[in-house]
N, C-alpha and C positions, 0 to 999 in steps of 0.2 A: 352682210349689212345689218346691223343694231335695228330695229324696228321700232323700239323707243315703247317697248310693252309691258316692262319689267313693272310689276304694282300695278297694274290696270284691272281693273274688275270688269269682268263682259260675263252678262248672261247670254247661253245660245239656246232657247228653245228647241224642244223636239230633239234632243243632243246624246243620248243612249249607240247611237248606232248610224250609219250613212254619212251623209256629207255633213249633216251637224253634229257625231264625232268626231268627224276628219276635223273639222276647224277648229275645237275644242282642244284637238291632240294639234296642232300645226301652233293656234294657241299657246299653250303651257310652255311648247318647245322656247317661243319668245319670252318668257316670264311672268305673264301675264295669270291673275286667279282667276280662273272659270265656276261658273255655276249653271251645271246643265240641267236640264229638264226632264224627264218621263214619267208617264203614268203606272210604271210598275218600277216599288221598290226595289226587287232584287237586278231588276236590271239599271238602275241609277247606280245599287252599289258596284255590282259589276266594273260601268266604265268609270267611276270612282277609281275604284283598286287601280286601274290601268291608267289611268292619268297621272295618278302620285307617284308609278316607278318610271314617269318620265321626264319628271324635272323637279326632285326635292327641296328646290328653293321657292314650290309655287304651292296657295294652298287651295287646291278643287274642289267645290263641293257638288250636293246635288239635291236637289227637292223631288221628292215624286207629287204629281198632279196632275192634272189632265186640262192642259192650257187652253184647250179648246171650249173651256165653260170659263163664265162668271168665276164662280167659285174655283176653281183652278188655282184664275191668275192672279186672284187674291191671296190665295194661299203662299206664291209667290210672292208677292209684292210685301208681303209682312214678316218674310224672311229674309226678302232682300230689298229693303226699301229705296236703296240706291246702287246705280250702276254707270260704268263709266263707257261703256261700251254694250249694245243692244243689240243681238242679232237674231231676228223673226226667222227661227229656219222650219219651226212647224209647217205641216204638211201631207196632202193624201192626193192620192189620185186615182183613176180607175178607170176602166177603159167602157164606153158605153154609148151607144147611137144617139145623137137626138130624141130620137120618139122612144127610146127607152129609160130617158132620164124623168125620173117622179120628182113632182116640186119638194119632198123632201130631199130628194141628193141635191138640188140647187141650194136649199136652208145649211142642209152640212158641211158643203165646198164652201161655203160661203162663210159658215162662223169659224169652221176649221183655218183654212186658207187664210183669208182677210181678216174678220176679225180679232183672232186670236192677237194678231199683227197689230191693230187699229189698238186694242186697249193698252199693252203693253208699250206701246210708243206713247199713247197719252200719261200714263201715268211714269214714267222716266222721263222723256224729254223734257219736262218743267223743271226739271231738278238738274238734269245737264244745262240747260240755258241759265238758271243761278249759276253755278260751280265756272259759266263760261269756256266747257268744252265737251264735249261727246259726239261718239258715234252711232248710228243708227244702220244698219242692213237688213233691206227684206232681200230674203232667196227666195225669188221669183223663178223661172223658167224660159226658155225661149218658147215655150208654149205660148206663151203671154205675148207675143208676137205674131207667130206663126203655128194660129190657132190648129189644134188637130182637130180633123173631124170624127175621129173616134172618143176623143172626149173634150167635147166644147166646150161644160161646165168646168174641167179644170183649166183650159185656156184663159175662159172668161174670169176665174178667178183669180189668176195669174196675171192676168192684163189690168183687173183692180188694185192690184200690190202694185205694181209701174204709175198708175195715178197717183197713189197716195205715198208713193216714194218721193216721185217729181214734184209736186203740189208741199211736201211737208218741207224738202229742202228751199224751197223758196221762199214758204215763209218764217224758215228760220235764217234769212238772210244774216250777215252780222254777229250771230252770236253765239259764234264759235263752235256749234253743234251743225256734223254736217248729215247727209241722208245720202244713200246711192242702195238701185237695187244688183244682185247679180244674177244672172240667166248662165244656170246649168242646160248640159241639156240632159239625154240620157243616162245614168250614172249605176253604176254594177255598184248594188250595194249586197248584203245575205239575205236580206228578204226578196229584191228584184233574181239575185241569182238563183235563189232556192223556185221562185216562179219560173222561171225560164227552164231551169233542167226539169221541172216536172211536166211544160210544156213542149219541150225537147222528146220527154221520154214518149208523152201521148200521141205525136205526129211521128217519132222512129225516125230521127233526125236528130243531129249533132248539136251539143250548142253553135260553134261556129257558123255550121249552116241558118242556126234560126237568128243568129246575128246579122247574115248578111241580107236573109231576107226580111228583118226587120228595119234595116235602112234602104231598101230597096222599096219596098212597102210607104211606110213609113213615114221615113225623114230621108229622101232622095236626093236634099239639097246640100247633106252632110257631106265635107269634106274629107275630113279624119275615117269616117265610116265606121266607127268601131265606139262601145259604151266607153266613159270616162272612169275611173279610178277616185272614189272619191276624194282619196289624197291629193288631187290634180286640182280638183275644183275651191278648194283650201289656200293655197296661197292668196289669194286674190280677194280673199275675206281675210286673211291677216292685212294686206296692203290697206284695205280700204277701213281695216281697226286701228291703224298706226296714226300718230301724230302726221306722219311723215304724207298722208292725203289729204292734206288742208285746202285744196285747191282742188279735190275729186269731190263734187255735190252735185246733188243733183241729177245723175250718173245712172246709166242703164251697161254697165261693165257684163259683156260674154264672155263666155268660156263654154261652151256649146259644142266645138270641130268645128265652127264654118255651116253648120246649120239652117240659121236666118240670111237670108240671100239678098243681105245687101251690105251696101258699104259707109251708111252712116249711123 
């Protein structure tokens, strides 16, 4: 199926590595020019180099900057001052009690997470409602739903991206720009694998094993039982960049395993 991407410009923040590589490369595959994001140059040129031997008809590029500041997302926005397609995939998380969270981790889930998301969409979406067409994606979490209680601050941060997904598609009723967030859930990316086997090695345990007991733990309500590929979690952000979702806004799209434990 043509997906009608060929010439579309999307930036993916956070886009170096994880699921905002995956969509980047699932991206280019469609025709589409990418311009991804990170805070360290050699690693933008890195997935650079690997973007361009995957579809010579597309041109990628990359900014280093650290989207998570002011100054960052300007740095962005005066290199890319327009874009046809927006995808918020910036993002941190971290595992931590309640009574161990200091009102500082609440300030940094908060600019990191949310706002990096909030200015980036202010300052594009006025330019897709002229032009009369754009996409908008925040990668939220099924956290954002089905809060963890090992770490509530990135739940609740997560559940602020779902407001301001929902709320921003409504009031761009009409014109032509739509919004939808998607909810990963757990995803095997080289930074989560590389924690897990040095957490494997400290407990003398398998990964496998510390896989099953971390959906056993966990996320209990998962169906699939097993981390996502972040290749898996990619399609579903080309669908929702395509001309071809003109009628998905508004939109809280899973891909999780069966996860959140309900059915609407």
């Amino acid at each position: 199926m043509d997906m009608q991407l060929s010439g579309k410009k999307a930036l993916i923040t956070g886009s170096t590595y994880g699921i905002g590589y995956a969509i980047a490369e699932a991206l280019v595959k469609e025709g589409a020019d990418v311009i991804i994001t990170g805070r360290h140059q050699e690693s933008v040129d890195t997935a650079i180099g690997k973007l361009k031997r995957i579809n010579s008809k597309t041109k990628p590029t990359g900014i280093s900057a650290d989207c998570a500041t002011i100054v960052g997302c300007q740095k962005v926005f005066d290199a890319e001052p327009e874009v046809d397609i927006l995808i918020n995939n910036l993002g941190i998380y971290e595992r931590k009690t309640f009574f161990e969270i200091e009102d500082s981790d609440w300030t940094h889930f908060f600019e990191v997470n949310v706002m990096s998301g909030v200015r980036f969409a202010r300052f594009y979406i006025p330019k897709m409602v002229t032009k009369e067409w754009g996409r908008v994606i925040f990668v939220s979490s099924e956290s954002g739903l089905m809060i963890p209680p090992e770490m509530i601050h990135y739940g609740f941060s997560k559940s602020a991206q779902l407001s301001i997904s929902r709320g921003l598609a409504m009031s761009l009723s009409g014109t032509g720009v739509t919004v939808n967030a998607l909810l990963p859930g757990p995803t095997r990316t080289d930074t989560t694998e590389r924690q897990r086997r040095e957490r494997a090695d400290d407990w003398g345990i398998s990964l496998e094993q510390l896989e099953q007991e971390f959906f056993e733990k966990f996320r209990p309500t998962s169906i699939t039982r097993r981390f996502a590929e972040a290749a898996e979690v990619a399609p579903l952000a080309v669908y929702l960049s395509s001309p071809l979702s003109a009628l998905t806004t508004g939109a809280t799209l899973r891909v999780e395993g069966g996860i959140v434990n309900q059915i609407t």
